[in-house]
C-alpha positions in Angstrom: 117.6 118.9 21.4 116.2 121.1 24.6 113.0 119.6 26.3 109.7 121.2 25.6 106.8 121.0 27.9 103.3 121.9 27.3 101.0 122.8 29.8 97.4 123.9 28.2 93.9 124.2 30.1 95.1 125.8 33.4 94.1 128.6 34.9 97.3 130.9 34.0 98.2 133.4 36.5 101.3 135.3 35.3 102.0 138.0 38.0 103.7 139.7 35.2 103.2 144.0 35.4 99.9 144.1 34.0 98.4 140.8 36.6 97.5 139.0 32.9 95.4 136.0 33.6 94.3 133.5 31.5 91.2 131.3 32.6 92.2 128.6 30.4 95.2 129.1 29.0 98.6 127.7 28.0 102.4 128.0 28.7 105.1 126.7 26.7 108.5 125.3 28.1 111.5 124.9 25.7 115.0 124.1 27.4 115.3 125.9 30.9 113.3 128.9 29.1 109.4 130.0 28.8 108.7 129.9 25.0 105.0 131.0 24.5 102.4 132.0 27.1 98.3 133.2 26.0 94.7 132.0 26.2 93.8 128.7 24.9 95.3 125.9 23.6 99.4 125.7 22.9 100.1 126.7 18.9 100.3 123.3 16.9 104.0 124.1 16.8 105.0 123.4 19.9 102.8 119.9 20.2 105.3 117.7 19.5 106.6 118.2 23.3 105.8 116.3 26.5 101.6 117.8 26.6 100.4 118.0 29.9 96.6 118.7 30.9 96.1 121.5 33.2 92.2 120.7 33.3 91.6 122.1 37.5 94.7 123.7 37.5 96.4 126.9 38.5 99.7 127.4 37.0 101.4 130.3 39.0 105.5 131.1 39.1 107.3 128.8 40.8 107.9 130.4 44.8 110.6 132.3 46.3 111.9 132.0 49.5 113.7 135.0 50.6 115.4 133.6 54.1 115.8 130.4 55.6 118.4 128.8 57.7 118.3 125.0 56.6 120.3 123.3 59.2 117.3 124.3 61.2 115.4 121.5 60.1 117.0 119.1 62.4 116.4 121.2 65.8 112.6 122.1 65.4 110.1 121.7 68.3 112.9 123.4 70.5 112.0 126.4 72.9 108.7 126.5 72.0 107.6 130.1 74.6 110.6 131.6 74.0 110.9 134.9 72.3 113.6 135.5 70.2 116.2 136.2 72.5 115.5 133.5 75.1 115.2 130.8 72.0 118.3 131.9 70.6 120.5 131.5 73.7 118.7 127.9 74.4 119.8 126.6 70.7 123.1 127.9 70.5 124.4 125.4 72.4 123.1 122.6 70.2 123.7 124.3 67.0 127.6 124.2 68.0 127.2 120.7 67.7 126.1 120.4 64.3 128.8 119.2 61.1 128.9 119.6 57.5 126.5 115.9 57.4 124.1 116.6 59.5 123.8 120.1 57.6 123.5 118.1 54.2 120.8 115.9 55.6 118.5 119.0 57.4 119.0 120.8 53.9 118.2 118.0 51.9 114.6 117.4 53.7 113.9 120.4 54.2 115.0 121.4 50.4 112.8 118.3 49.5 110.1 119.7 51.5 110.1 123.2 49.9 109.3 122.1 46.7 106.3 119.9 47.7 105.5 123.3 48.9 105.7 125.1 45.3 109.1 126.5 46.3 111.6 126.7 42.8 114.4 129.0 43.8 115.2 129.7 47.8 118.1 131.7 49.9 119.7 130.6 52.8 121.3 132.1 55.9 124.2 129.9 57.1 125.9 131.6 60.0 127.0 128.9 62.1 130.2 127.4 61.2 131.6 125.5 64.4 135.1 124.3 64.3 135.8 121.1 63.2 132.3 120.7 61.7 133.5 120.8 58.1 132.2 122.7 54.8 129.0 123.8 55.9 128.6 125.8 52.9 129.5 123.0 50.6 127.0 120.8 52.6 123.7 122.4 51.5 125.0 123.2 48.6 125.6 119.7 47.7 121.5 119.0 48.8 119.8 121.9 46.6 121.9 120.4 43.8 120.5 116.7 44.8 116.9 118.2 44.6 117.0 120.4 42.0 116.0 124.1 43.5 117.5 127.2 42.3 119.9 128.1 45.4 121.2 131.8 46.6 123.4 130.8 50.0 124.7 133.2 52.3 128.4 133.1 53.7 127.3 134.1 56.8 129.0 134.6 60.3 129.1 136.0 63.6 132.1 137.2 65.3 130.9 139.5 68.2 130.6 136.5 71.2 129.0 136.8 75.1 132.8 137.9 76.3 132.4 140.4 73.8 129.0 142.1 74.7 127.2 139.7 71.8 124.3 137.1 72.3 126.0 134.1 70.7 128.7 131.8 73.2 132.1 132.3 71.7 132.0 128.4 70.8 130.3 129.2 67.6 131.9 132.8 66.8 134.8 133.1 64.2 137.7 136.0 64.2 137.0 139.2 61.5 139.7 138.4 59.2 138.8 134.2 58.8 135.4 135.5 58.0 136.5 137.6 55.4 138.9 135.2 53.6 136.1 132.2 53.9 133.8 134.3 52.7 135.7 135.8 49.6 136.6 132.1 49.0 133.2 130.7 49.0 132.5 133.4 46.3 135.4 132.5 44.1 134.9 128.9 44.5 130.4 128.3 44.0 128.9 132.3 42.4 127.8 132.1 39.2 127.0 135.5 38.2 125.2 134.2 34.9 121.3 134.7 33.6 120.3 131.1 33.9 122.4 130.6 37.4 121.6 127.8 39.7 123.9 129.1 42.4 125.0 132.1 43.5 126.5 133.2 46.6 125.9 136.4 48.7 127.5 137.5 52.2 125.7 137.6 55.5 127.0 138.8 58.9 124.9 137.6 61.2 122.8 140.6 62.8 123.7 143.7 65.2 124.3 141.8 68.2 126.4 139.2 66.8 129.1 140.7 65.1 130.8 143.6 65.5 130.1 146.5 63.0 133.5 146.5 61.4 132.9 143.2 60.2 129.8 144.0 58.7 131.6 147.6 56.9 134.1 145.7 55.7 131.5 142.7 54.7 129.7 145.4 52.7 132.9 146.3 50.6 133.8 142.6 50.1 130.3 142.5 48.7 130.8 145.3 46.2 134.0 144.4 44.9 133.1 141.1 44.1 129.5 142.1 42.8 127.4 140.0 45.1 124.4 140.6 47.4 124.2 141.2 51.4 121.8 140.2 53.8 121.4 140.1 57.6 118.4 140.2 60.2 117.3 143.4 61.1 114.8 145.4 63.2 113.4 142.0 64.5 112.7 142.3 68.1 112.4 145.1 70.4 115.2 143.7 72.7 117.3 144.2 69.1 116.2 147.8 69.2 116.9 148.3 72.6 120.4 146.5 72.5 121.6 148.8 69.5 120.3 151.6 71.2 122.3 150.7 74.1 125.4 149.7 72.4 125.3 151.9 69.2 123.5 155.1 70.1 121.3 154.1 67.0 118.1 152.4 65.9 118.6 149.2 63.9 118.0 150.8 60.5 120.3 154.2 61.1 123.2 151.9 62.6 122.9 149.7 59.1 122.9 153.3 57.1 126.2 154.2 59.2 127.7 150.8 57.9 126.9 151.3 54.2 124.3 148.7 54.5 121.4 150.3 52.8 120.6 150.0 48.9 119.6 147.7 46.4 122.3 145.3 46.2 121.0 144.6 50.3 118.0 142.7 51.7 117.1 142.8 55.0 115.1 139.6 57.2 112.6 140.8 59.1 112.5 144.3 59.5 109.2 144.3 61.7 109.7 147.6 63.9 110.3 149.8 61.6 109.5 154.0 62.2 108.0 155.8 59.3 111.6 157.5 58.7 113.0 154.6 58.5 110.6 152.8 55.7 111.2 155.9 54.0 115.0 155.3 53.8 114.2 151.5 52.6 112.0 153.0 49.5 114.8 155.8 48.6 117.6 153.6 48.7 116.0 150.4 47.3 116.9 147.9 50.1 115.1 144.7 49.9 112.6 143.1 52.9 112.4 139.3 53.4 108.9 139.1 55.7 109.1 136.4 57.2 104.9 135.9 59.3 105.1 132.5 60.7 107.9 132.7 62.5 107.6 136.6 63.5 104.2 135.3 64.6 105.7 131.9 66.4 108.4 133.6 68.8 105.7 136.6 68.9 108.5 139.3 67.4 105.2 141.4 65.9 104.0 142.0 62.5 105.7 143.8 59.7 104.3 147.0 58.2 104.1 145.4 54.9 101.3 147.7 53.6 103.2 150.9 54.2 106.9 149.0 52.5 104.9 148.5 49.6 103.5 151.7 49.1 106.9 153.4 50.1 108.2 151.1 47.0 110.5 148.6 49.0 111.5 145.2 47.2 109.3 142.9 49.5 109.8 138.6 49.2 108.6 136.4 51.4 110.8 134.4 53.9 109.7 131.0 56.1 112.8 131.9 58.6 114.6 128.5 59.8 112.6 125.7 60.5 113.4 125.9 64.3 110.8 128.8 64.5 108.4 127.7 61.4 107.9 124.2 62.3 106.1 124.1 59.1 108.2 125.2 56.2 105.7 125.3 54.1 106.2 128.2 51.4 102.8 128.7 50.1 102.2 129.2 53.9 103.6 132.5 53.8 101.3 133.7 51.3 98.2 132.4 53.7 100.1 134.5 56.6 101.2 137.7 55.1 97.8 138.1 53.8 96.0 137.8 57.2 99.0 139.5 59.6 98.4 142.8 57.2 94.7 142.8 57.3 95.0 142.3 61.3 97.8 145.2 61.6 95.3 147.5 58.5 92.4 146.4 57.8 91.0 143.7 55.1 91.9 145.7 52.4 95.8 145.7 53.4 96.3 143.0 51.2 95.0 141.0 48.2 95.3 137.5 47.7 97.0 138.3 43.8 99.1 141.0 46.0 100.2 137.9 48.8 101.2 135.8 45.3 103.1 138.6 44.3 105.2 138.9 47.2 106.1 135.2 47.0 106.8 135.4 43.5 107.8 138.4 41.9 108.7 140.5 44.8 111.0 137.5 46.1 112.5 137.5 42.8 113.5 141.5 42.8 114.6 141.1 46.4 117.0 138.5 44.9 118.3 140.6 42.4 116.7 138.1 39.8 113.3 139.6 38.6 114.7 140.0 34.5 114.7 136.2 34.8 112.5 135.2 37.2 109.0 136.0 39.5 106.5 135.9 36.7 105.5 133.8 33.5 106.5 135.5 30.8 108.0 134.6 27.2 112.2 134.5 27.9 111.8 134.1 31.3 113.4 130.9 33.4 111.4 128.7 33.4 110.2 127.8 36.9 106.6 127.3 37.3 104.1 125.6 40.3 101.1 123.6 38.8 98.8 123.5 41.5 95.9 121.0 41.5 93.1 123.5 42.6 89.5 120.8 41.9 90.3 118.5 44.9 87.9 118.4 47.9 90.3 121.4 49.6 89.4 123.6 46.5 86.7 122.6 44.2 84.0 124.8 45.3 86.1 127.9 45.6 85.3 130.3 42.8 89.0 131.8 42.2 92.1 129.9 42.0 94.3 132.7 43.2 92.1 132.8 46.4 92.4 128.7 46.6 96.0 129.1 46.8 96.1 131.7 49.4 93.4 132.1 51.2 92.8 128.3 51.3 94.4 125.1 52.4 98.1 123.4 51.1 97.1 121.8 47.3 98.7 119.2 45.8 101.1 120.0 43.0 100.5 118.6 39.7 103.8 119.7 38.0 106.8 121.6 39.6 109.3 122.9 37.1 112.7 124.2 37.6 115.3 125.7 34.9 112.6 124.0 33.0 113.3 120.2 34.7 110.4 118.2 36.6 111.5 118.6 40.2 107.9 117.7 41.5 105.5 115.1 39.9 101.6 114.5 41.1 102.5 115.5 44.5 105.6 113.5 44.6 109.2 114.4 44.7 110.9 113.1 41.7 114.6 114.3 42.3 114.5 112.1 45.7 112.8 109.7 47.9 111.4 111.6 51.1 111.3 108.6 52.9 115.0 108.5 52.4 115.3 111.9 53.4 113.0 111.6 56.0 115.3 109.0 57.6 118.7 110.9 57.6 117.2 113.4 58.9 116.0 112.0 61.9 119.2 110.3 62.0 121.0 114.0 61.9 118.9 114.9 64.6 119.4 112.2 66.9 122.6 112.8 66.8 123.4 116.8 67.3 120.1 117.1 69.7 119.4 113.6 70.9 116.0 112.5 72.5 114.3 115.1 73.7 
């Protein structure tokens, strides 16, 4: 018999197409699926499952994180002044150090982390695969399945090294055709192309100055013949505009068009210098943006136009980037961020705190290519959901719960859900002890970066 939940007397906001709210309201869970959602208390029928009171609650979707590079986690604190390039070429060297265990134990923490955070279903970019290191892939894999967090990894690579014009050392580049067969291996092996998935897979070159662009063309038709996404950074810096000007004859978004690499099955990280032509070509063709504030804000890469992608209609999730340039990593962050970058780069009405919950919910969820199933609380949806305690001294006197959430500080999290299983109890992760975590993850770091 499928576990119910109950959760009655929140504050329900739904994020579904209409922005329904429910002041006090109730949502029922039955399996890994949403059963019944509406004002007041649950129907009788349903009482018989575990009841949970929602009194000074706000019960939202669980968050989506749109990019991230776990292994991250254990180099954080690193280049601290650099901008993106300069950072880059001062962590390379100490990324080629890292192995599939120290991978496992940065993507466990920082997994564990996410969903004290609110986070229920998160990408990442995996890029890096030095040799000898081991299943990198497999690694984090292995530690969103020990947590419990819906999991879209990225096959990712770089294959366009220093001798070769590229940013990256050619200690942690890989040759076209390896990439290819790993990646199309990795597919067959972990995507599960199913409505209730837990895992999927989607490929990832690197960016425009780390791999060459017949790796990225023929990345693309890799992609589409085995009906998965693609994602790479994009339009970041203006060294990267100025580099694919130089090498390319293009901007960053016309060289992706020239590669096939615009369209809906294709999200972009990033993206903040983009012309007007080029947002244009994002809304036409459907391609997806991961903005990604704190760390665009930390190595000072600019802001994203995010008011003009949404009115253009671009797909638009939030990202925290890898913890080595958002020492925080903490999703409902992002919300905080994107809401007060836009109203610096437009104006205070650029963006609304139910619009900033939208992007890390529902918008996350289309950029994923999982919005029938996920993003919103709505009956037959998946049933991932964030109950945030919103009456503690951070929030009690604050009139709206949406504007606790984002305009205010981090809350506690009564109840975090996933495929309809506790992940998240009273502010404590139930799937695994963060001390634990904690501790290997120091130990991880110890050992590819040393003291510092």
């Amino acid at each position: 018999m499928p576990d119910t939940w109950v959760i009655e007397n929140a504050y329900v906001a739904t994020v579904d197409a209409g922005g329904t709210e429910h002041r006090r309201g109730h949502v029922v869970v039955h399996g890994n699926r949403i059963a019944a959602v509406g004002a007041g208390p649950a129907p009788e029928q349903w009482r018989t499952g575990r009841v949970v009171d929602g009194e000074g609650c706000l019960l939202t979707p669980g968050l989506v994180n749109t990019h991230h590079h776990l292994y991250q986690w254990i180099t954080r604190g690193i280049a601290q002044d650099d901008t993106l390039f300069g950072w880059l070429t001062t962590l390379y060297p100490i990324w080629a150090r890292i192995d599939a265990e120290a991978v496992h134990d940065a993507a466990s923490a920082n997994l564990g982390w996410m969903a004290l955070s609110g986070c229920t279903f998160t990408t990442d970019h995996g890029y890096l695969h030095p040799r000898g290191g081991g299943d990198l892939l497999e690694a984090e894999i292995r530690g969103a399945q020990r947590i419990g967090l819906r999991f879209l990894p990225t096959r990712g690579s770089m294959n366009l090294g220093a001798s070769s014009g590229g940013l990256p050392p050619d200690s942690v580049v890989e040759e076209h055709d390896e990439i290819l067969t790993a990646t199309a291996a990795a597919i067959d092996r972990w995507h599960d192309p199913s409505p209730d998935s837990m895992l999927q897979i989607a490929v990832a070159p690197c960016s425009p100055f780390s791999v060459t662009g017949e790796l990225m063309r023929d990345s693309a038709e890799l992609a589409r013949a085995k009906g998965v996404r693609l994602h790479t950074h994009l339009a970041e810096t203006m060294d990267e505009e100025a580099f694919c000007l130089e090498k390319f004859g293009f901007t960053p978004t016309d060289y992706a068009e020239s590669l096939g690499w615009l369209g809906e099955d294709v999200w972009m990280a990033h993206t903040v210098h983009l012309s007007d032509d080029a947002i244009a070509k994002f809304g036409a063709t459907g391609t997806g943006v991961a903005h990604c504030p704190t760390s665009n804000g930390r190595l000072g890469s600019g802001i994203a136009p995010v008011r003009k992608l949404l009115a253009a209609g671009v797909p638009v999730g939030l990202g925290v980037d890898g913890a080595a340039s958002n020492e925080s990593g903490w999703m409902s962050e992002e919300m905080h961020q994107a809401l007060l970058f836009a109203r610096v780069k437009d104006g205070p009405t650029a963006l609304t705190a139910r619009q900033a919950l939208a992007l890390g919910t529902i918008g996350g969820a289309r950029v994923l290519g999982r919005s029938a199933d996920l993003g919103s609380i709505e009956v037959g949806k998946l049933a991932d959901l964030a109950l945030w305690r919103v009456d503690g001294l951070a929030g009690a006197d604050i009139q709206d719960p949406v504007c606790t959430l984002v305009f205010g500080s981090h809350l506690p999290l009564e109840l975090l859900l996933v495929n309809g299983s506790p992940v998240v109890e009273k502010d404590r992760l139930v799937t695994a002890d963060a001390d634990d975590l904690a501790a290997a993850s120091r130990r991880a770091s110890l050992r590819t970066v040393g003291e510092r």
